[in-house]
C-alpha positions as CSV (number, residue, x, y, z in Angstrom):
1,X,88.9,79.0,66.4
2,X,92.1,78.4,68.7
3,X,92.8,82.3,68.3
4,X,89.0,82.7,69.5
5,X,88.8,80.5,72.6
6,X,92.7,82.1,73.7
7,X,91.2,85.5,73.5
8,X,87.4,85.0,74.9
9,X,88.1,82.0,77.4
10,X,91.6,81.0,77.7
11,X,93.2,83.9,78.0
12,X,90.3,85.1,80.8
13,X,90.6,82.3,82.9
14,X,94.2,82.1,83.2
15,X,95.1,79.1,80.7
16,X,98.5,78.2,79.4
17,X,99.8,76.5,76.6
18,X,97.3,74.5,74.8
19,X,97.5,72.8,71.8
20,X,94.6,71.8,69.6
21,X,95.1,69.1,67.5
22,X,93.9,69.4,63.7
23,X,92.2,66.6,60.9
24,X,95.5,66.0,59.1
25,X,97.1,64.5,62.6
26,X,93.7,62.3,63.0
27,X,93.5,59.5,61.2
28,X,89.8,59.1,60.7
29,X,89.9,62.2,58.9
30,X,93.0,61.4,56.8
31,X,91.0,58.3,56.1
32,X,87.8,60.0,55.1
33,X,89.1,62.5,52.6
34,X,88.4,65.5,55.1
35,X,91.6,66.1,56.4
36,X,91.8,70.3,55.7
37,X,93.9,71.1,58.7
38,X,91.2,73.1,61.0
39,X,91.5,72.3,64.2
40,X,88.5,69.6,65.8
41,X,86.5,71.8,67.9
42,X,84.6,68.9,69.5
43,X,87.9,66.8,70.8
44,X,91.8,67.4,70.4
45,X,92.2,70.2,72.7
46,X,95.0,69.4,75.2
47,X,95.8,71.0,78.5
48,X,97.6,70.8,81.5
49,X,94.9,69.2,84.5
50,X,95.5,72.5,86.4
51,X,94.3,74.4,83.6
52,X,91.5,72.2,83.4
53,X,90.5,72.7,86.5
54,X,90.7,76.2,86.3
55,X,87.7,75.4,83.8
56,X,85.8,73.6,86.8
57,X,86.3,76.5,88.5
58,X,84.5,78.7,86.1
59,X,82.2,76.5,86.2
60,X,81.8,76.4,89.9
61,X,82.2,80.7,90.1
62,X,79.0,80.6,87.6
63,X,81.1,81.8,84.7
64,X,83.0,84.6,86.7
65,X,86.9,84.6,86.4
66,X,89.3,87.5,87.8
67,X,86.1,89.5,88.7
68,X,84.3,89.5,85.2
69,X,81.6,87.5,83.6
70,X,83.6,85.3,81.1
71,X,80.4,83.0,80.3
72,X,77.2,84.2,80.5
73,X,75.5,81.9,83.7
74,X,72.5,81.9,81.4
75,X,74.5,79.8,78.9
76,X,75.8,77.7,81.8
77,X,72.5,76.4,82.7
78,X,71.3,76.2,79.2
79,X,74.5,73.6,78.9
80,X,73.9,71.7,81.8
81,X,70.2,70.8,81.1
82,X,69.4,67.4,80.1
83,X,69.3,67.3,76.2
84,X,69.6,63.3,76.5
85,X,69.6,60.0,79.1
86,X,72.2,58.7,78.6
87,X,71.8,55.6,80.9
88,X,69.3,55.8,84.4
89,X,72.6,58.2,86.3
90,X,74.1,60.1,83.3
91,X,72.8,62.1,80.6
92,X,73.9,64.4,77.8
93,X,73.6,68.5,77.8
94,X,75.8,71.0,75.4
95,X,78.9,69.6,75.4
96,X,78.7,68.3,79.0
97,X,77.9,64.9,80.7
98,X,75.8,65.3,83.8
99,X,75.3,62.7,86.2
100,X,74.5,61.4,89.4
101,X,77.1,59.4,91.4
102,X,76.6,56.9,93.8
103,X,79.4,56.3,96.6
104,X,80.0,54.8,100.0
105,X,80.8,57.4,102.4
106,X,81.5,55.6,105.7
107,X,78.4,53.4,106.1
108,X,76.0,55.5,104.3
109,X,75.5,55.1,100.1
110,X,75.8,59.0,99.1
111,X,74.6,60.1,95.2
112,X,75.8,63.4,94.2
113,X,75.3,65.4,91.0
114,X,78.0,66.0,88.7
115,X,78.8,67.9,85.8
116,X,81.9,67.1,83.8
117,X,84.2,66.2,80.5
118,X,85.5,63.1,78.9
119,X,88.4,63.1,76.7
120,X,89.9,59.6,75.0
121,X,91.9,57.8,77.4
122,X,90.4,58.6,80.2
123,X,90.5,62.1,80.8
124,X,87.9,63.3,83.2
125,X,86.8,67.0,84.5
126,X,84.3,66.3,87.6
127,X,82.3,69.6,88.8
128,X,80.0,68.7,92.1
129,X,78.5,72.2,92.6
130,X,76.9,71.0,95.7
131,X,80.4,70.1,97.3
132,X,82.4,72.7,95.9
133,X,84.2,70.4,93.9
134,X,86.3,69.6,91.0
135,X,88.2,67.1,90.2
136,X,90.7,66.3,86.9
137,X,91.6,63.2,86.3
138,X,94.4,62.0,83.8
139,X,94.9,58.9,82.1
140,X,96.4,56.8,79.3
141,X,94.0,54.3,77.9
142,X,93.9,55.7,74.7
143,X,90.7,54.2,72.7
144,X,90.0,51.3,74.6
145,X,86.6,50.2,75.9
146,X,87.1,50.1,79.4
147,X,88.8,53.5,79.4
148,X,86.0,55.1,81.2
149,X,86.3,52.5,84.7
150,X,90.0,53.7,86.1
151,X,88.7,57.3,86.2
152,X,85.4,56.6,87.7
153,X,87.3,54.2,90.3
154,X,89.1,56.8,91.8
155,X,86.5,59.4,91.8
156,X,84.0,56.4,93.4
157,X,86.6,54.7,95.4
158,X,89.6,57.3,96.7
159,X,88.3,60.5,96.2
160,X,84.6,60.7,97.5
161,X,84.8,58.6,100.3
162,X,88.0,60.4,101.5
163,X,86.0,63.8,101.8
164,X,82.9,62.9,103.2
């Protein structure tokens, strides 16, 4: 799988280092019995935040990177669809969380629609197509419950209202 997504996706777009971390380093799988060493396709994979937003920016260019379709657009839209509500702003496609986010911008209570990533610990990829905007956010909360607040605090707080 890593040797895959370097040549189809990372490679494509630009990507540096990444490292993917495996079921003998996680210790739910250790604990399970299904610890084989294969890589965790659905979390683990670690990047720099520049090279995550290169991935917003695929997003943004409809799949296009360096002048060549890298994901089909089709399977773009296909991803972000609605698959499940999560709560009344945020629901559930392939692999992505799309939402709608309320904000103050000056006197006026904006929502904008968002597609993005969440990683453990409050790691956070942001796509507003309609603004032309991505944005990574980094954290350190590592499995606690409230990890999700910082990053939405900044994006609902600093960044939003600072652009519009």
């Amino acid at each position: 799988m890593p040797d895959y997504a370097r040549a189809a996706l990372f490679d494509p777009i630009g990507l540096g280092r990444t490292e993917w971390v495996t079921s003998e380093e996680t210790w739910v799988f250790r604990q399970s019995g299904v610890a084989d060493g294969e890589p965790i396709a659905a979390s683990g994979l670690r990047m720099t935040p520049r090279d995550l937003a290169r991935i917003g920016q695929l997003v943004l260019d409809g799949g296009m990177a360096g002048g060549r379709q890298v994901v089909p657009s089709e399977w773009l839209a296909e991803c972000f669809a609605p698959r499940v509500s999560v709560n009344e702003l945020q629901r559930y496609g392939y692999q992505w969380y799309l939402g709608d986010m309320e904000f103050l911008a000056g006197d006026t209570v904006r929502l904008e629609h968002w597609v993005g990533c969440a990683g453990n610990g409050g790691q956070r990829l942001y796509v507003w197509p309609d603004l032309d905007l991505i944005v990574v956010v980094t954290a350190g909360n590592y499995s606690a419950p409230e990890q999700w607040l910082p990053p939405i605090r900044v994006v609902r707080e600093a960044v939003l209202p600072s652009l519009l």
